[in-house]
N, CA, C and O atoms as CSV, one atom per row, in Angstrom:
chain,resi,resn,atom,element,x,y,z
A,1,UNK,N,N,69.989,117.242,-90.414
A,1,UNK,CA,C,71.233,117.247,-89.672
A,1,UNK,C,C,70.959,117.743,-88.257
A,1,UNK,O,O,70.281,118.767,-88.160
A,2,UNK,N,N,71.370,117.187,-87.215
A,2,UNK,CA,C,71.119,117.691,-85.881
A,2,UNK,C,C,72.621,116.221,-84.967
A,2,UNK,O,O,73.338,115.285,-85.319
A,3,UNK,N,N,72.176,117.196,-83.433
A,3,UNK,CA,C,72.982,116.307,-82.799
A,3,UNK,C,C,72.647,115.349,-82.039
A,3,UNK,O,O,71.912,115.642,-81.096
A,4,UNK,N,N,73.058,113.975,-82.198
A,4,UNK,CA,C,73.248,112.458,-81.950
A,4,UNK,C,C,72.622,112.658,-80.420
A,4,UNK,O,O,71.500,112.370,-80.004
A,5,UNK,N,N,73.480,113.109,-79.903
A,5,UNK,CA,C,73.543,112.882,-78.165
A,5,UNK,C,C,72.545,113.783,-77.780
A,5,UNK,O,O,72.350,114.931,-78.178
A,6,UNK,N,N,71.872,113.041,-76.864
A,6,UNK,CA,C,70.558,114.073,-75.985
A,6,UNK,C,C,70.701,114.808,-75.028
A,6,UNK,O,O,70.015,115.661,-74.465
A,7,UNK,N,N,72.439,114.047,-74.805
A,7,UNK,CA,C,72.917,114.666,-73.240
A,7,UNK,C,C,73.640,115.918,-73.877
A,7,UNK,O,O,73.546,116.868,-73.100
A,8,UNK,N,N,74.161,116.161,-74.745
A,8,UNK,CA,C,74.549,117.461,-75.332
A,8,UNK,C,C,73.837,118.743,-74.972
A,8,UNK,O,O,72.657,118.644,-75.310
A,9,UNK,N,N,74.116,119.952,-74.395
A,9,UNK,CA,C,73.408,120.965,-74.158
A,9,UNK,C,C,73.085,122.166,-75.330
A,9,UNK,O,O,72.284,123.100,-75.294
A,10,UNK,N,N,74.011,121.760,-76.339
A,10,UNK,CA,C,74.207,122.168,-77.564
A,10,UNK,C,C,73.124,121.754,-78.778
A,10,UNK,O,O,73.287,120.547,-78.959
A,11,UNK,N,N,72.474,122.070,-79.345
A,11,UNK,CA,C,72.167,121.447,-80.155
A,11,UNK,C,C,72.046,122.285,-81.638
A,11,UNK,O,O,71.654,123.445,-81.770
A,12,UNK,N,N,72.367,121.629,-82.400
A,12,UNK,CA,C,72.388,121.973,-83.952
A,12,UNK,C,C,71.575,121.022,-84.897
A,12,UNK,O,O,71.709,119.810,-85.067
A,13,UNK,N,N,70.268,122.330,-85.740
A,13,UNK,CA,C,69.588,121.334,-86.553
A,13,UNK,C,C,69.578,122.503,-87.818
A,13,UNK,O,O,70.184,123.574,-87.848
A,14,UNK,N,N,68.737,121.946,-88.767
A,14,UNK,CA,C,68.764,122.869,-89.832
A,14,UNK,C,C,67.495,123.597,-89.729
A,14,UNK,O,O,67.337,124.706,-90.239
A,15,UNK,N,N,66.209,122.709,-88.789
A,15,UNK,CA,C,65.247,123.072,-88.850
A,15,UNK,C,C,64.923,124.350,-87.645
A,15,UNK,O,O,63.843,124.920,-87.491
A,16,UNK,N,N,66.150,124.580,-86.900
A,16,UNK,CA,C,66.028,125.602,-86.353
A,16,UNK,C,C,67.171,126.854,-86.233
A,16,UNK,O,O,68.392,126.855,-86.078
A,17,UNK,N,N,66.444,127.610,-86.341
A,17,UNK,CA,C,67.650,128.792,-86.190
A,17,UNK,C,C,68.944,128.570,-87.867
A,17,UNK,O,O,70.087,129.017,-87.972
A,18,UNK,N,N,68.094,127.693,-88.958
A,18,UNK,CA,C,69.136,127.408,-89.855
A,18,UNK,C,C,70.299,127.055,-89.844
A,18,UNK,O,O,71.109,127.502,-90.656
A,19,UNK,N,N,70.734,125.832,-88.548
A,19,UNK,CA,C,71.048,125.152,-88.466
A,19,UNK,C,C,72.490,126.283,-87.254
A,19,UNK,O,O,73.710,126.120,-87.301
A,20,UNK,N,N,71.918,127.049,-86.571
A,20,UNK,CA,C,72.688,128.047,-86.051
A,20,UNK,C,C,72.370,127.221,-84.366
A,20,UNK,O,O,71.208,127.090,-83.980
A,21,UNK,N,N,73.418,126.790,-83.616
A,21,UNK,CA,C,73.492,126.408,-82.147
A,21,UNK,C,C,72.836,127.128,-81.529
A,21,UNK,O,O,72.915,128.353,-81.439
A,22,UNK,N,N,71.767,126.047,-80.806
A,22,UNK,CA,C,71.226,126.626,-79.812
A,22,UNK,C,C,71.000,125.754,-78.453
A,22,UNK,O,O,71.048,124.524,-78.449
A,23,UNK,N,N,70.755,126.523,-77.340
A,23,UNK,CA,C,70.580,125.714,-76.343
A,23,UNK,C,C,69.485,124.353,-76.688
A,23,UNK,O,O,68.378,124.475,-77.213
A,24,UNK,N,N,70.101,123.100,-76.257
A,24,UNK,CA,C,68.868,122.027,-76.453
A,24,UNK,C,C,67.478,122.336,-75.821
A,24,UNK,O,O,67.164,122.841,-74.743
A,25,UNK,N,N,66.844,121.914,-76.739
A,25,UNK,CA,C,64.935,122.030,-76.625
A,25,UNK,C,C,64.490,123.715,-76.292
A,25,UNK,O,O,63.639,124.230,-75.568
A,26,UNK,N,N,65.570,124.262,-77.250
A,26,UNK,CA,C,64.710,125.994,-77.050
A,26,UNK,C,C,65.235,126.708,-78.501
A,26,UNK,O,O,66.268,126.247,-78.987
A,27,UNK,N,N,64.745,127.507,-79.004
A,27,UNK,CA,C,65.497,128.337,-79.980
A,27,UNK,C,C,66.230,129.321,-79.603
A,27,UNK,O,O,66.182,130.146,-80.515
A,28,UNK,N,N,67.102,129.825,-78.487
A,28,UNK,CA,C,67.969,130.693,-77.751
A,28,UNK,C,C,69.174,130.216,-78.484
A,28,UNK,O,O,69.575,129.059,-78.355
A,29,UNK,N,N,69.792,131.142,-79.295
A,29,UNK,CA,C,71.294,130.746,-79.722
A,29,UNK,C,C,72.294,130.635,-78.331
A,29,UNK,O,O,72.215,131.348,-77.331
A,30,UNK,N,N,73.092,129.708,-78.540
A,30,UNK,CA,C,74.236,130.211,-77.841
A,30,UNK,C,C,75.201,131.443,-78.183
A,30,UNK,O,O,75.983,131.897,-77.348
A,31,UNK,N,N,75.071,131.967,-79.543
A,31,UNK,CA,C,75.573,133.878,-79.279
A,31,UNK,C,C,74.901,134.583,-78.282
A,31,UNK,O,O,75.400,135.444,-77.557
A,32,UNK,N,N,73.593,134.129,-78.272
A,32,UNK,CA,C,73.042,135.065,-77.401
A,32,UNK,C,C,73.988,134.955,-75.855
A,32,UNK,O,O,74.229,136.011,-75.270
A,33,UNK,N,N,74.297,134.130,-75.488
A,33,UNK,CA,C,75.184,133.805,-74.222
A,33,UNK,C,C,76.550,134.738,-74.578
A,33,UNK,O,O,77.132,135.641,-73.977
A,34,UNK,N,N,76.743,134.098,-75.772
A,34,UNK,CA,C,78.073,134.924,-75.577
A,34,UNK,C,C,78.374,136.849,-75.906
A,34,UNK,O,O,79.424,137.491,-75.928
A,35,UNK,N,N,76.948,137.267,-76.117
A,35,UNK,CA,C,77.014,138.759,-75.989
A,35,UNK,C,C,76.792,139.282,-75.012
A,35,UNK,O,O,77.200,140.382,-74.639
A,36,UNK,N,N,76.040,138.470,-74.424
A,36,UNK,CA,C,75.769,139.029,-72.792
A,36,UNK,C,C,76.796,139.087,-72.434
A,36,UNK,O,O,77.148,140.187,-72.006
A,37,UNK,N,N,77.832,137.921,-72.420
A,37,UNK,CA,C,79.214,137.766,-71.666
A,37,UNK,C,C,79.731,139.117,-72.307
A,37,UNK,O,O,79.521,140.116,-71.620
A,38,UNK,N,N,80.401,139.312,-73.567
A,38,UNK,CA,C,80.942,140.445,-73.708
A,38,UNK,C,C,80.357,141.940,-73.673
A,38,UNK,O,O,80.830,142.944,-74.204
A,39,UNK,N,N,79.615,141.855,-73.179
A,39,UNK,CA,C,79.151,143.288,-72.380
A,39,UNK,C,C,78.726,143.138,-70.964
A,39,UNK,O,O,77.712,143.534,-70.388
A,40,UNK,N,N,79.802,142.435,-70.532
A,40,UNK,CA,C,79.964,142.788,-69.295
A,40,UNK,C,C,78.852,142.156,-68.150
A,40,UNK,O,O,79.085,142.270,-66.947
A,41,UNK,N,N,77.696,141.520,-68.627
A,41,UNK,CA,C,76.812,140.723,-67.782
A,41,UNK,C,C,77.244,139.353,-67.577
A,41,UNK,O,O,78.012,138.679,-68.264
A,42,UNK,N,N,76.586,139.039,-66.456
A,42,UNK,CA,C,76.847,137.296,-66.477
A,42,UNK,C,C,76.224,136.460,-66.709
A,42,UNK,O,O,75.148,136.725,-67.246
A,43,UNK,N,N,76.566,134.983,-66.427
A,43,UNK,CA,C,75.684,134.057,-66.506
A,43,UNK,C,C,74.627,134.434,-65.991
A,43,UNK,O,O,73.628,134.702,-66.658
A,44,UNK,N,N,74.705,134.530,-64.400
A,44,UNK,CA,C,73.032,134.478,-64.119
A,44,UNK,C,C,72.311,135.470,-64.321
A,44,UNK,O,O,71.125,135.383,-64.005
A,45,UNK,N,N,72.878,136.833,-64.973
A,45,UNK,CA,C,72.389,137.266,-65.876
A,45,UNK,C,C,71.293,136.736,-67.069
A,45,UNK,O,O,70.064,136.774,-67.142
A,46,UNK,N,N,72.016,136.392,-67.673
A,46,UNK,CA,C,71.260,135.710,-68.508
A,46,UNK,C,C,70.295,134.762,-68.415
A,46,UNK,O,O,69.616,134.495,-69.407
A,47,UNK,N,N,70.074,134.039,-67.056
A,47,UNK,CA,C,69.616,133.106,-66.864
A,47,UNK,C,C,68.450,133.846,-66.316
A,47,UNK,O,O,67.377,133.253,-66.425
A,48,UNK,N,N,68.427,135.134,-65.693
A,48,UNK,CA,C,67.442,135.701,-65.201
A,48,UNK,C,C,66.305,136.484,-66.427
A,48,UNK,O,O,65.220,136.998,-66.155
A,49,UNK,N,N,66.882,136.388,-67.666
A,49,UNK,CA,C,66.788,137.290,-68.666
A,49,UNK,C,C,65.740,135.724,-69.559
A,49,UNK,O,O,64.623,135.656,-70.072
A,50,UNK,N,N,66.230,135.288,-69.462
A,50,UNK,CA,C,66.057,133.812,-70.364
A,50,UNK,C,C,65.197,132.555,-70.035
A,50,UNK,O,O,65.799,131.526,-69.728
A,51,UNK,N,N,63.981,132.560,-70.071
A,51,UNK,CA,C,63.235,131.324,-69.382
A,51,UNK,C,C,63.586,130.132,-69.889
A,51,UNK,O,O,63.033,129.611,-70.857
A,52,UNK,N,N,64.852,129.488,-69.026
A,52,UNK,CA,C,65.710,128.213,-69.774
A,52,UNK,C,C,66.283,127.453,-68.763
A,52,UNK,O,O,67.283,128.088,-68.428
A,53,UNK,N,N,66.222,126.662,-68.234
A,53,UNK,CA,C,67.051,126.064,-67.459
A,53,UNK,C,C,68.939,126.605,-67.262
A,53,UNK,O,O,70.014,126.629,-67.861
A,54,UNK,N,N,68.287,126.949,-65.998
A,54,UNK,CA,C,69.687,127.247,-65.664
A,54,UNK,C,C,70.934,126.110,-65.565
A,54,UNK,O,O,72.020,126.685,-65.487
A,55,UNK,N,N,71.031,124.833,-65.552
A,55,UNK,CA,C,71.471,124.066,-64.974
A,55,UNK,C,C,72.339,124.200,-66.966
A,55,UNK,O,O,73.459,124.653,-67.205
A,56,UNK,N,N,71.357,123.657,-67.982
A,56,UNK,CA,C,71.945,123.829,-69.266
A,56,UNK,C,C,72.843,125.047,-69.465
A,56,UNK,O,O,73.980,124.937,-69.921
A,57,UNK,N,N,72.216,126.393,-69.055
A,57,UNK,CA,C,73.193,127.599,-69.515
A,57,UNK,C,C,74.553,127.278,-68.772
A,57,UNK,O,O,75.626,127.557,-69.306
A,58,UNK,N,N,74.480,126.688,-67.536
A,58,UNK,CA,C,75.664,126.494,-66.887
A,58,UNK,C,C,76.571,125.664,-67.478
A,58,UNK,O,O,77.723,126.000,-67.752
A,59,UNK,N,N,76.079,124.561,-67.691
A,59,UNK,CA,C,76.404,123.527,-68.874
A,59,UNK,C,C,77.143,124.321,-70.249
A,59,UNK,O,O,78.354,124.183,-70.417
A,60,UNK,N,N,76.638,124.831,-70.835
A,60,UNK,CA,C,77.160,125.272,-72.334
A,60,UNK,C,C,78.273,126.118,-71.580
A,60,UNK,O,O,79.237,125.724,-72.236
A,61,UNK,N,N,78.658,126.754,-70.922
A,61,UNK,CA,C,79.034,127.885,-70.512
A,61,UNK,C,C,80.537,127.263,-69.845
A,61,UNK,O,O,81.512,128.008,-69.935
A,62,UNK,N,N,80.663,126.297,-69.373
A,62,UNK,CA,C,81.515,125.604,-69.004
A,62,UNK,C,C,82.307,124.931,-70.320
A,62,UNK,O,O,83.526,124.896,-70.489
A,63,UNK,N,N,81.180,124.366,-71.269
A,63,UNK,CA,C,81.890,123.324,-72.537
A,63,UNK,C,C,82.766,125.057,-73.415
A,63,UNK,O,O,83.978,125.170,-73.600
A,64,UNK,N,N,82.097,125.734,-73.645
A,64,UNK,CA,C,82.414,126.655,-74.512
A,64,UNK,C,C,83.045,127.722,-74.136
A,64,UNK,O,O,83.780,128.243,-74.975
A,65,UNK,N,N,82.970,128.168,-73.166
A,65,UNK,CA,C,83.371,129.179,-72.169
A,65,UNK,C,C,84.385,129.638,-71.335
A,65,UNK,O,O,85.224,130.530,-71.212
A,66,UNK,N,N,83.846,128.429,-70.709
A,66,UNK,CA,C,85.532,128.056,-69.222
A,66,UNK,C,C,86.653,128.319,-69.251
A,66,UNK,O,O,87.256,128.647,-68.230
A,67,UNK,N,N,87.157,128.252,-70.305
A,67,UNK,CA,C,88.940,129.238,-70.361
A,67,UNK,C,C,89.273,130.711,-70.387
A,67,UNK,O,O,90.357,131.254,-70.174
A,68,UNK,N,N,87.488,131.509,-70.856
A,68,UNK,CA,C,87.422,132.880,-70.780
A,68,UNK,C,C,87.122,133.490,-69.684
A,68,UNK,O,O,86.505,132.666,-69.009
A,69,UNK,N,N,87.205,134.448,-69.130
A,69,UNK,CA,C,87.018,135.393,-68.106
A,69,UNK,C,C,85.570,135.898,-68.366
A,69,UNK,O,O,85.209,136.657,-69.265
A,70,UNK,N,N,84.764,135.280,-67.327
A,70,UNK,CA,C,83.178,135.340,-67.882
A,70,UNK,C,C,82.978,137.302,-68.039
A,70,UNK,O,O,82.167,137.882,-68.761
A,71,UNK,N,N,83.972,137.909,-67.141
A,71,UNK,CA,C,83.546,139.701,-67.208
A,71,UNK,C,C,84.805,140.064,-68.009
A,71,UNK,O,O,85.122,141.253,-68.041
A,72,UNK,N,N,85.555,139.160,-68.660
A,72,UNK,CA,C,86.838,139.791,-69.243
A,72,UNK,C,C,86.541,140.068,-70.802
A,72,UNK,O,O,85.743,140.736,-71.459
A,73,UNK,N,N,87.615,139.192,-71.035
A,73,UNK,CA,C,88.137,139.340,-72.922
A,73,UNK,C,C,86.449,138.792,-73.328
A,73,UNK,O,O,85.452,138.300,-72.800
A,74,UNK,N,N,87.007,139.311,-74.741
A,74,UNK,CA,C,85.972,138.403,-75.786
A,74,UNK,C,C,85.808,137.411,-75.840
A,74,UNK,O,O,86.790,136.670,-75.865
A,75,UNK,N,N,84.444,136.843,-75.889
A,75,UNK,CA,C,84.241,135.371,-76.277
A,75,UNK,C,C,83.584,135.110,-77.743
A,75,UNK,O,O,82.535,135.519,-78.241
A,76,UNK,N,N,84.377,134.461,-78.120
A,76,UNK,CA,C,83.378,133.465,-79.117
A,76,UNK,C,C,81.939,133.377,-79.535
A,76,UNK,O,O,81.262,132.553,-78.920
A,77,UNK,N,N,81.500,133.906,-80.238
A,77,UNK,CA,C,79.985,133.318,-80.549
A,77,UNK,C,C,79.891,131.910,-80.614
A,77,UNK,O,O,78.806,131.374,-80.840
């Protein structure tokens, strides 16, 4: 099981992370994004923290993200 689209920044397989989302072509969950966010760091935080294309973290961060207050409320794992 994994995802169809290549253009997806998301990706979900079973063979990684047990089938737990992670950024495409890395094993970095996307929780990991979203704990940084709720303690108060940011994106480029993370991006400085994370040898990953920044252009993707920006990407996920927008699909999943964008309605939250990147230094505010809780986000979502």
């Amino acid at each position: 099981m994994s995802n169809s689209s290549d253009k997806d920044p998301i990706e979900i397989s079973l063979g990684k992370r047990s089938g737990e989302p992670v950024f495409r072509g890395t094993r970095i969950p996307i929780s990991y994004l979203s704990q940084y966010l709720n303690h108060g760091y940011t994106v480029e935080d993370f991006i400085e923290q994370y040898d990953i294309d920044p252009e993707l973290v920006r990407e996920v961060y927008k699909q999943k993200f964008s309605d939250e207050d990147e230094r505010g409320r809780e986000v979502p794992a």
